[in-house]
N, C-alpha and C positions, 0 to 999 in steps of 0.2 A: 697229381695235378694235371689237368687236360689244357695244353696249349694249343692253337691253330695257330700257324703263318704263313700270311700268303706269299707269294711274289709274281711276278709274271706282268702287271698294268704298263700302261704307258701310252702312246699318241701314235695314233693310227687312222691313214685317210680312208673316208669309207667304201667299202668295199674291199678291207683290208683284214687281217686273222692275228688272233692273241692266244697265248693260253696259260691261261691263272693256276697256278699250283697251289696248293695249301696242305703243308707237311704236319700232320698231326705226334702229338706225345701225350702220355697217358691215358689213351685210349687207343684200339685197334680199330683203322677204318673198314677190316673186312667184318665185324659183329657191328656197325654203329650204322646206322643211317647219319648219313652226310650231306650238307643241301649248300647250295650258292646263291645267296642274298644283294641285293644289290641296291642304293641309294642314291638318287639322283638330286641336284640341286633342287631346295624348297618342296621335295618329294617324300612320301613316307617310304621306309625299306618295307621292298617286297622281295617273297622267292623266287628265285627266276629257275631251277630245277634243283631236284633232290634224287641220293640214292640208295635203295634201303639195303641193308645187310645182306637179303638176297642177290640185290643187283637192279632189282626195278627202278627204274627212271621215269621221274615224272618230270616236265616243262611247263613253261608258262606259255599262254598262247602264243607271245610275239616273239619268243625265240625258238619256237619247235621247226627243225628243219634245217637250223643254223649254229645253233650252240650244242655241244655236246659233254655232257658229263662222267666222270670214269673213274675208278681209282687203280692203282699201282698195293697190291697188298704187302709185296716185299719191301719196296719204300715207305707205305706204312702215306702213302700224300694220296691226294684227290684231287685230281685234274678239271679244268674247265676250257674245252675248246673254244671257241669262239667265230666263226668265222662269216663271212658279208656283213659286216658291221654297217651300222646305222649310226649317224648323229644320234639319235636317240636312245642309243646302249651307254652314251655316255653317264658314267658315276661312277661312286666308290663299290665296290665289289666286296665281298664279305664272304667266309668261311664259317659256317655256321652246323655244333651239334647241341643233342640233347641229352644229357645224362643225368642218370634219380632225380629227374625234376629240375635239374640245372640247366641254364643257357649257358653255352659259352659259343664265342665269336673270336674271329682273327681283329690283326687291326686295322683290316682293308688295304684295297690298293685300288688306287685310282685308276683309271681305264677311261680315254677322251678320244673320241671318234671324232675327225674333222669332215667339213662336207667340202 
């Protein structure tokens, strides 16, 4: 059974650094591509980066530069730097893989950037 749990969110004035952990089980994060989702109030969830089994990383425009993703393979968790935050990073953050077809998701954590 593949769990994700995040932890790491919390309130932060901008221009200030976070970093989201999400400790995977039943799945190994160094074979899985692993990505960090994020949902803002009255907003649809989008990717904000991903990393594929070899290591490649992909970002979303607005956080290249700033946010960084990585995993720990002996911890078996998948990191999310975070750092010059923006009012606008603010939301629920998510833990997100894909397996035989299956979605699974953590069950977020909230992350609130103040101006």
């Amino acid at each position: 059974q593949v769990q994700l749990v995040e932890s790491g969110g919390g309130l932060v004035e901008a221009g200030g650094s976070l970093r989201l952990s999400c400790i995977a089980s039943g799945i190994r994060v160094s074979t899985t591509a692993m990505a960090w989702y994020r949902q803002a109030p009255g907003k649809q969830r989008e990717s904000v980066a991903s990393i594929a089994s070899d290591g490649t990383t992909i970002y979303e425009d607005s956080v290249k530069g700033r946010f960084t993703i990585s995993r720990d393979n002996a911890k078996n968790t998948v990191y999310f730097q975070m750092n010059s935050l923006k009012p606008e990073d603010t939301a629920v953050y998510y833990c997100y893989t894909r397996r035989f077809g299956y979605n699974y998701w953590g069950q977020g954590t909230q992350v609130t950037v103040s101006s």
